[in-house]
C-alpha positions as CSV (number, residue, x, y, z in Angstrom):
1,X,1.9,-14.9,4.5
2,X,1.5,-11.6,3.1
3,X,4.7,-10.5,4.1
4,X,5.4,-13.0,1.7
5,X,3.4,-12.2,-1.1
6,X,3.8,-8.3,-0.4
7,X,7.7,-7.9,-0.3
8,X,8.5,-9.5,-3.3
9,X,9.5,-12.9,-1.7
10,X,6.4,-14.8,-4.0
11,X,7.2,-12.8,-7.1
12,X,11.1,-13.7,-6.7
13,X,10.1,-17.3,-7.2
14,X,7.8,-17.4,-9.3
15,X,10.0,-15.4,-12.2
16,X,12.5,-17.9,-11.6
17,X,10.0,-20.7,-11.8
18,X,9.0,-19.1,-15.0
19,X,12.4,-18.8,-16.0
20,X,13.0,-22.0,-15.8
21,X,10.2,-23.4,-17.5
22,X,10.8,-21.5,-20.5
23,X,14.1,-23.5,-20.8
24,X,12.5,-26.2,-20.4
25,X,10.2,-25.7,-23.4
26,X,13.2,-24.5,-25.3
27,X,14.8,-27.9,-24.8
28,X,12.0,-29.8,-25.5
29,X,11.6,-27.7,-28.8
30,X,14.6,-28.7,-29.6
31,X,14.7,-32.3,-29.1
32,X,11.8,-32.6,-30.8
33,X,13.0,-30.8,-33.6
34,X,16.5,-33.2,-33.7
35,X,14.4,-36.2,-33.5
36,X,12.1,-35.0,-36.3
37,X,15.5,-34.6,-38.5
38,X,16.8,-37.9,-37.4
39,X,13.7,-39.6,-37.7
40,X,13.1,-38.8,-41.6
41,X,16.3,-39.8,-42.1
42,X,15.9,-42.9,-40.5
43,X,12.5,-43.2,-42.4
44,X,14.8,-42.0,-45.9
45,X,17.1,-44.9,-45.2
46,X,15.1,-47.7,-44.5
47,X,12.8,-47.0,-47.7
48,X,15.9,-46.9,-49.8
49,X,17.1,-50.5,-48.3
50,X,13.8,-52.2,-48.6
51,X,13.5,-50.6,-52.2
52,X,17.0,-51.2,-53.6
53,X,17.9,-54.5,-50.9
54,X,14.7,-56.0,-52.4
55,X,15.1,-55.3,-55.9
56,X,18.9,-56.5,-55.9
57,X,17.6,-59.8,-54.5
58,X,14.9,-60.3,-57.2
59,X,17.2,-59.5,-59.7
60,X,20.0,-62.3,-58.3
61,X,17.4,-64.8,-58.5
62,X,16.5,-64.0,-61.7
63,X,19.9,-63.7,-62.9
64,X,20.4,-67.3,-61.5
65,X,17.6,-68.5,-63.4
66,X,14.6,-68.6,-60.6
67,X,11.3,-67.5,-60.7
68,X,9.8,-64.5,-58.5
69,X,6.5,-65.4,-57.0
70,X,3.6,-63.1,-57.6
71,X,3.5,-62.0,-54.2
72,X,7.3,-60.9,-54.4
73,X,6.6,-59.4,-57.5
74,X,4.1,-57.0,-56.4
75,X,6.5,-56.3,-53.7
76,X,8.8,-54.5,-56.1
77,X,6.2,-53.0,-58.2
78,X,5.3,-53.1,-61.9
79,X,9.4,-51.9,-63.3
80,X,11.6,-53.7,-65.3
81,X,13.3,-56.1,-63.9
82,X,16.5,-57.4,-65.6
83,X,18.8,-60.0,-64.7
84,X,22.6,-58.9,-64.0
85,X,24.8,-59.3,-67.0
């Protein structure tokens, strides 16, 4: 065992342990970073469908001459809303 630790043998492997851990944590860096990026986004587009895909809703029914509930109505917020011409 000391032959082992003494010629170099131990230190060999543990550099290239090292090595290869510090790839490791570079690729995990870096996925996290991507995901990050894709997750806002992701976040980015859903808001904009739920704000806009909402809205345009509303504003069919009211363009057809229906009421929005209360409840949908604080949905949307306290805008304007205006029926389609």
């Amino acid at each position: 065992m000391y032959d082992y630790f003494a010629t170099g043998g131990f230190e060999a492997r543990y550099k290239t342990m090292e090595q290869a851990i510090d790839r490791l944590i570079a690729e995990l860096d870096q996925d996290q970073r991507t995901s990050m990026q894709r997750w806002k986004r992701l976040e980015k587009l859903t808001a904009e469908i739920r704000d806009q895909g909402l809205q345009g809703i509303v504003l069919d029914v009211i363009g057809l001459g229906g009421e929005i509930p209360p409840a949908a109505r604080a949905e949307i917020g306290d805008g304007p809303l205006e029926p389609p011409v």
